[in-house]
C-alpha positions as CSV (number, residue, x, y, z in Angstrom):
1,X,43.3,-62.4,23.9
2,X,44.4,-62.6,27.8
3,X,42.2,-64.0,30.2
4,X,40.1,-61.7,32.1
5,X,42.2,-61.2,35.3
6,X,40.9,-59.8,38.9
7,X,43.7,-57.6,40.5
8,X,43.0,-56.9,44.0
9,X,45.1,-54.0,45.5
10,X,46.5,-56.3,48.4
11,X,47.4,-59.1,46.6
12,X,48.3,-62.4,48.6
13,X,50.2,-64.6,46.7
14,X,50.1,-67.4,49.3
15,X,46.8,-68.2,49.0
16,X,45.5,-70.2,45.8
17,X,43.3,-68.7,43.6
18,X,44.2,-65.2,45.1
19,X,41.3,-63.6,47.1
20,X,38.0,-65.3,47.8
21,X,35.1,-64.2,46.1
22,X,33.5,-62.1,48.8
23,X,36.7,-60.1,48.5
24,X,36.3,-59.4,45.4
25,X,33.2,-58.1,45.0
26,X,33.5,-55.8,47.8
27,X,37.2,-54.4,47.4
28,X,38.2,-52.6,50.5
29,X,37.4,-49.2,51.3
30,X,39.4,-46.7,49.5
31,X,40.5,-48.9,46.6
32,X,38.4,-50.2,43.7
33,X,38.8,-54.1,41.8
34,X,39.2,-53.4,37.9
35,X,37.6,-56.4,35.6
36,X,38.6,-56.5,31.9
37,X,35.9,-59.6,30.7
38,X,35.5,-61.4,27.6
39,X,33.6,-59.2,24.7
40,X,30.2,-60.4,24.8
41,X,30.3,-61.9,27.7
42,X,27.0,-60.9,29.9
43,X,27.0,-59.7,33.7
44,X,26.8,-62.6,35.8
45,X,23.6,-62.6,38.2
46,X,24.4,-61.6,41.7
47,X,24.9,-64.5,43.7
48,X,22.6,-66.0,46.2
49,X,24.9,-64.3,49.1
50,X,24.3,-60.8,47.4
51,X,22.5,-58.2,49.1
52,X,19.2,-57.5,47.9
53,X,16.3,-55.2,48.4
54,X,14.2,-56.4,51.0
55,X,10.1,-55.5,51.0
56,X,10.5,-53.1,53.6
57,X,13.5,-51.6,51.8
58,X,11.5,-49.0,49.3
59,X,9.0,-48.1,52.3
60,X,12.3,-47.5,54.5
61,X,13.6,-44.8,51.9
62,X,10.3,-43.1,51.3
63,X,10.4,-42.6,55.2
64,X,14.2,-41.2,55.3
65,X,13.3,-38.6,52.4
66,X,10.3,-37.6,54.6
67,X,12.2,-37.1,57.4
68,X,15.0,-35.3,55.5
69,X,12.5,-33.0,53.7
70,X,10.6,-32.6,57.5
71,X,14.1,-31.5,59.0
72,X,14.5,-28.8,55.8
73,X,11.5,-27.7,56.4
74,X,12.1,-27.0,59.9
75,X,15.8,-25.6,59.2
76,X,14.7,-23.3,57.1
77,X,11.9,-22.1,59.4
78,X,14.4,-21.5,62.6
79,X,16.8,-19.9,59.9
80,X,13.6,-17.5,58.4
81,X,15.0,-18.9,55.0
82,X,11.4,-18.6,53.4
83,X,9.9,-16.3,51.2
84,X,6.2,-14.3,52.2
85,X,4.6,-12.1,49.9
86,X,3.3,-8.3,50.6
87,X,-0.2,-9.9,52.1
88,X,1.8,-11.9,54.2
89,X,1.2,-15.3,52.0
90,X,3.8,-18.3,53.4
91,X,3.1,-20.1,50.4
92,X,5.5,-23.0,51.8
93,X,3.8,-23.4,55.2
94,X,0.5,-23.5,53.7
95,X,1.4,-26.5,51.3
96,X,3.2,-28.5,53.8
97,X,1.5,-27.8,57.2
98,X,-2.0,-25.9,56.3
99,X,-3.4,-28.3,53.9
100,X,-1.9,-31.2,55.9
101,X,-4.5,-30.8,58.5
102,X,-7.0,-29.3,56.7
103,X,-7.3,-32.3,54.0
104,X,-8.5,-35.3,56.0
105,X,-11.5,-33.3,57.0
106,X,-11.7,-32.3,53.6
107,X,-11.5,-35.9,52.2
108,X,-12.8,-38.0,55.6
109,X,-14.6,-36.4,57.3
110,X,-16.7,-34.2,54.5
111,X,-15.9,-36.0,51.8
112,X,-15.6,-33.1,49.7
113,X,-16.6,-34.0,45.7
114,X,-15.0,-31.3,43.4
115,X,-17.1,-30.8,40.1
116,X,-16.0,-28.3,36.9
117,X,-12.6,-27.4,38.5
118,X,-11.1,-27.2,34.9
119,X,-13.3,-23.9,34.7
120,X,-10.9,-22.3,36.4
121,X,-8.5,-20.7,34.1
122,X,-4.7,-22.5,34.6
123,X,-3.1,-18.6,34.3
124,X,-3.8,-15.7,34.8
125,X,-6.3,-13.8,37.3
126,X,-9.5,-14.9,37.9
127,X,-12.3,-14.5,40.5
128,X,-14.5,-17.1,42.0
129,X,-17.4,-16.1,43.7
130,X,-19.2,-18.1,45.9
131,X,-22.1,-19.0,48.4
132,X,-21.5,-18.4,52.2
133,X,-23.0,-20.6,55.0
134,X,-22.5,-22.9,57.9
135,X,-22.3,-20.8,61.3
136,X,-18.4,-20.9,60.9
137,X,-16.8,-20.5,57.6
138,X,-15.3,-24.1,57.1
139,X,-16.8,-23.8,53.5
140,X,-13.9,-21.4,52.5
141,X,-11.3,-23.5,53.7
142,X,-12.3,-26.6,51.9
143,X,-12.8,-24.2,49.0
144,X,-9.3,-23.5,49.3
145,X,-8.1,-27.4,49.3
146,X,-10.2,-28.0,46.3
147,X,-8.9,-25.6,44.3
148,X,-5.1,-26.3,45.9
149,X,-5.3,-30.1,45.4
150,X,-8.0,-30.4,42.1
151,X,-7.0,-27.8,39.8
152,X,-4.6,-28.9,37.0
153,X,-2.5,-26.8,37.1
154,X,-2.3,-26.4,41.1
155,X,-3.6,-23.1,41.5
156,X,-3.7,-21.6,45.0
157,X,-6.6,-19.8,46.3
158,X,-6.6,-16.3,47.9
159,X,-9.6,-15.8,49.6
160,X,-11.2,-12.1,50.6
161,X,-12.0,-12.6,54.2
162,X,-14.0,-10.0,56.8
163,X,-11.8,-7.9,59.0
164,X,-13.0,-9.6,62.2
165,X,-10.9,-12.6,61.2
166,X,-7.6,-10.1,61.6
167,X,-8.8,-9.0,64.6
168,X,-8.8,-12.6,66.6
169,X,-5.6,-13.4,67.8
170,X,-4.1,-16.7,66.3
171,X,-6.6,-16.9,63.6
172,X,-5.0,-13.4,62.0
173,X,-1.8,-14.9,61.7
174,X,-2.8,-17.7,60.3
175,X,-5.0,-16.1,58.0
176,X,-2.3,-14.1,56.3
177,X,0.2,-17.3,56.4
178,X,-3.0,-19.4,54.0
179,X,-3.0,-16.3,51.4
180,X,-6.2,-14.1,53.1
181,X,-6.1,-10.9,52.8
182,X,-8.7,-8.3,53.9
183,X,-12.0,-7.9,51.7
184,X,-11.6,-4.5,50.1
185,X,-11.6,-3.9,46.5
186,X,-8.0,-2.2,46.4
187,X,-6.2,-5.7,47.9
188,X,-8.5,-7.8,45.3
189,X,-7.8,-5.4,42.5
190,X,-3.7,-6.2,42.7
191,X,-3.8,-9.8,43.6
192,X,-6.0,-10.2,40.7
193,X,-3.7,-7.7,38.2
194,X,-0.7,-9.9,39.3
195,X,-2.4,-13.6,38.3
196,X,-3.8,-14.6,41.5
197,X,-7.1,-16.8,41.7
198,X,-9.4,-14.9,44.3
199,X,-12.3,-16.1,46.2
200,X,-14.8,-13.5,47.8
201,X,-18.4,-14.4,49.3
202,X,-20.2,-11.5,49.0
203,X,-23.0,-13.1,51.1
204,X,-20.8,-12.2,54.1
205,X,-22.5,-12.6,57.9
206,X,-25.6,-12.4,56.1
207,X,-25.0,-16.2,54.4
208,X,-23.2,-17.3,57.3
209,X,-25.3,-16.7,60.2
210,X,-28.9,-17.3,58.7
211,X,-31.3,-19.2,60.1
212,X,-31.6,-23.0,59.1
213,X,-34.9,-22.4,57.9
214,X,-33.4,-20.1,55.0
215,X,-30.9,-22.8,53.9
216,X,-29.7,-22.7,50.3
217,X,-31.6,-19.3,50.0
218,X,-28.9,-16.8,49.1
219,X,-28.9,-13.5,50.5
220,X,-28.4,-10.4,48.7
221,X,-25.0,-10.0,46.9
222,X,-24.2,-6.5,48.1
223,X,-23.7,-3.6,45.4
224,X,-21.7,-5.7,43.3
225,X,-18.0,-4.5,44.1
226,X,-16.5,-7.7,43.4
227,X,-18.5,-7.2,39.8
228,X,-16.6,-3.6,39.8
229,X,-13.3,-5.1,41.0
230,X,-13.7,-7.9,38.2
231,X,-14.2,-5.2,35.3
232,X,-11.1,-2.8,36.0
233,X,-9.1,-5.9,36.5
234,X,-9.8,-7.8,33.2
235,X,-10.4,-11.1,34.7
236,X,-13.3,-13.8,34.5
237,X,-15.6,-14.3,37.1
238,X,-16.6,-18.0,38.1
239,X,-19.5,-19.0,40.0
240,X,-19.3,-21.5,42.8
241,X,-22.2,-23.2,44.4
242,X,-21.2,-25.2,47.5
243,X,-24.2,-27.9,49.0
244,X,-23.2,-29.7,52.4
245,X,-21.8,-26.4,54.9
246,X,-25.1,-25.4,55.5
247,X,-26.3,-28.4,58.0
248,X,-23.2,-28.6,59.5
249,X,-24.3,-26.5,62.2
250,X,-27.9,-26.0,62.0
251,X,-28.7,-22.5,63.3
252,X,-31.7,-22.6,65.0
253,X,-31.8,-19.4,67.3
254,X,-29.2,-16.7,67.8
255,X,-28.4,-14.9,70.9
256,X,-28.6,-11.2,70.3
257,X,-27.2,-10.1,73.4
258,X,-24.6,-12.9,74.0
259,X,-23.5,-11.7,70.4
260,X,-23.5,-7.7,71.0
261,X,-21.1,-8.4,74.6
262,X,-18.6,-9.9,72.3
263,X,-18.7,-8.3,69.2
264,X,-19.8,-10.9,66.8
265,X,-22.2,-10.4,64.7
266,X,-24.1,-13.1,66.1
267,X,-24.0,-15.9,68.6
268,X,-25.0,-19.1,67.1
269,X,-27.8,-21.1,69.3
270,X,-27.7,-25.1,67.4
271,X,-29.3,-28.6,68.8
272,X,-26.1,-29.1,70.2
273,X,-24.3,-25.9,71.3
274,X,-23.8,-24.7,73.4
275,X,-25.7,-27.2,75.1
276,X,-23.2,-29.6,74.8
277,X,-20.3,-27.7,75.8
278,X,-17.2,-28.0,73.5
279,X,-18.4,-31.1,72.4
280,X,-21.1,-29.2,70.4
281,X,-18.6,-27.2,68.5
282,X,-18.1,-30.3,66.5
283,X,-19.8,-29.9,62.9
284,X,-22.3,-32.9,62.0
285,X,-19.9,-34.9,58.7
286,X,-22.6,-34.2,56.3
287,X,-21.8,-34.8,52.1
288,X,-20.1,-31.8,50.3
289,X,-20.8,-30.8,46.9
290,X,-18.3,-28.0,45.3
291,X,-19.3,-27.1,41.8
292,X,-17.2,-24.5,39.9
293,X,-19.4,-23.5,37.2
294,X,-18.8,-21.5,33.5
295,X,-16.6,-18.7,34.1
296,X,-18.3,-15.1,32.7
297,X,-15.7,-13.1,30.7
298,X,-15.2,-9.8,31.6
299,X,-12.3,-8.4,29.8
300,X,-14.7,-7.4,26.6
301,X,-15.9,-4.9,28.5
302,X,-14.5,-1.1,28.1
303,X,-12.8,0.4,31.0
304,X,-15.7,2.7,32.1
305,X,-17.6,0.1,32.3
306,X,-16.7,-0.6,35.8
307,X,-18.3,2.8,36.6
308,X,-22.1,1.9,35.0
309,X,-23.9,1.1,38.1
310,X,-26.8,-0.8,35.4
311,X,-24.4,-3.5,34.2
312,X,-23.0,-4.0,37.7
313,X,-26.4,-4.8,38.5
314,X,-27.0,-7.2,35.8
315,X,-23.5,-9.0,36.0
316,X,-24.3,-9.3,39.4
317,X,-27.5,-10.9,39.1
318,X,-26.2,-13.1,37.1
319,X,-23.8,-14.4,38.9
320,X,-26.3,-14.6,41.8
321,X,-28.7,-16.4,39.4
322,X,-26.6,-19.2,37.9
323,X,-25.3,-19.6,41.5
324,X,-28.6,-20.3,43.2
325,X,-29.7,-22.1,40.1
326,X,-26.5,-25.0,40.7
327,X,-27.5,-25.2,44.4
328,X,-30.6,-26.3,43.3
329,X,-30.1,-28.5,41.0
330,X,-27.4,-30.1,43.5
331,X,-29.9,-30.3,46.3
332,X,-32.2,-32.7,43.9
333,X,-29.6,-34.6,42.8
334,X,-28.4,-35.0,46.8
335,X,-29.7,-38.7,47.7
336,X,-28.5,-37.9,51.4
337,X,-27.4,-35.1,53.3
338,X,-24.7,-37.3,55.3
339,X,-24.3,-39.8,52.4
């Protein structure tokens, strides 16, 4: 058999031994070298004067591919080259910017710990139902990153909100960009008949705004619509107990009459706002507790059922019951509220 020759495209044949070695692994742009070896014979290491991957090298590309996915992003946000549902839902914006700045006060600054997320069904609809509390409803968005960033099979969360949060400016748009939608039973109904995992409160302004003296004590439930809503859709309900929202702001008066000339249902009064200006607007990093607990089936149910005002009753009691039941046993098993 021939020797294994190297046939450069620009052959010199003035100088010995052809071209030098650096030539010939690197053969110029626009023509390739072509190497018949020996059979058998093994790829030579690269040479000491090869390029190799430096430490920094791997770190460098994981930056490029962040910056070529940032300027995508941004692309296809000037171009409008991204889809929104019927509610409004930007499911891309949420995942990329949304829960980009909501997670490190998820994970730093609460330190959210996420128990019995695998109770929430990976398909199909399903409804979680939760406490409310904490002067400002921070617990529903960090109910929305555990669910985004814990569940299995990364389920998003739609959460049933009250219409005074479409009725700020900013925070509406917003709202409908993170998947809220208003709390009435015909939007739940048809994000829960096409698969969506739904999150109402039913404690409302009620939870949100009591007194800090009535922590952990849940308020009453309503009529049960979300118990109605539930039933005609089929779908399993799952109780949530959340420990840690309600000393973020400790409520200990509210102004009535500060509350009625803007149109909130309250106006908080805490040990440090507004005393403290915007610097009491800050919520004290206390430990968070999210427990999803087992889910109550409701699709064995016949379809008047929705319609029996006595079984609403008792599903929603229920509910209410294992709820408050889990906040308890969380609170004695809490060594710390901050820790």
């Amino acid at each position: 058999m021939a020797d294994a020759k190297v046939i450069p495209f620009d052959d010199d044949r003035s100088r010995p031994g052809g071209l030098p070695r650096a030539a010939r692994r690197r053969p110029p742009v626009g023509g390739t070298a072509s190497v018949s070896a020996l059979p058998g014979q093994a790829d030579a290491p690269p040479g000491p004067e090869e390029p190799r991957e430096g430490p920094g090298d791997g770190e460098r590309g994981a930056w490029d591919r962040r910056i070529a996915g940032g300027l995508a992003f941004l692309r296809r946000r000037v171009t409008g080259e991204y889809d929104v549902d019927e509610f409004g839902y930007d499911e891309e914006l949420t995942d990329q910017v949304l829960m980009s700045l909501l997670r490190p006060v998820y994970e730093k600054y609460f330190r959210v710990e996420v128990k019995g997320v695998e109770n929430i069904p990976a398909e199909g609809g399903a409804l979680i139902v939760s406490n409310h509390s904490g002067t400002l409803p921070l617990d529903g968005l960090m109910l929305q990153v555990a669910v985004h960033d814990h569940h299995p099979a990364g389920r998003h969360l739609r959460l049933l909100a009250a219409d005074l949060v479409f009725m700020l400016p900013v925070v509406n748009e917003l709202a409908r960009k993170a998947g809220h939608t208003l709390a009435c039973a015909e939007d739940a109904e048809r994000l829960l008949r096409k698969g969506e995992v739904v999150g109402v409160m039913p404690e409302g302004f009620k939870g949100i705004g009591k007194p800090f003296g009535e922590r952990y004590k849940l308020q009453r439930f309503g009529r049960g619509g979300f118990v109605s809503t539930a039933l005609k859709a089929g779908v399993p309900i799952v109780p949530c107990s959340i420990v840690g929202a309600e000393e973020i702001y400790p409520m200990i008066g509210n102004s009535k009459t500060l509350a009625r000339l803007l149109g909130f249902p309250y106006f908080p009064l805490t040990p440090t706002f507004p005393w403290l200006g915007p610097l009491g607007a800050v919520p004290l990093p206390t430990k968070w507790t999210i427990q999803f607990g087992e889910p109550i089936p409701t699709d064995g149910y016949p379809l008047e059922a929705a319609e029996d005002p006595m079984l609403m009753f008792n599903l929603t009691d229920q509910v209410r019951e294992q709820i408050q039941h889990t906040l308890y046993k969380l609170l004695v098993q809490r060594r710390s509220v901050f820790f």
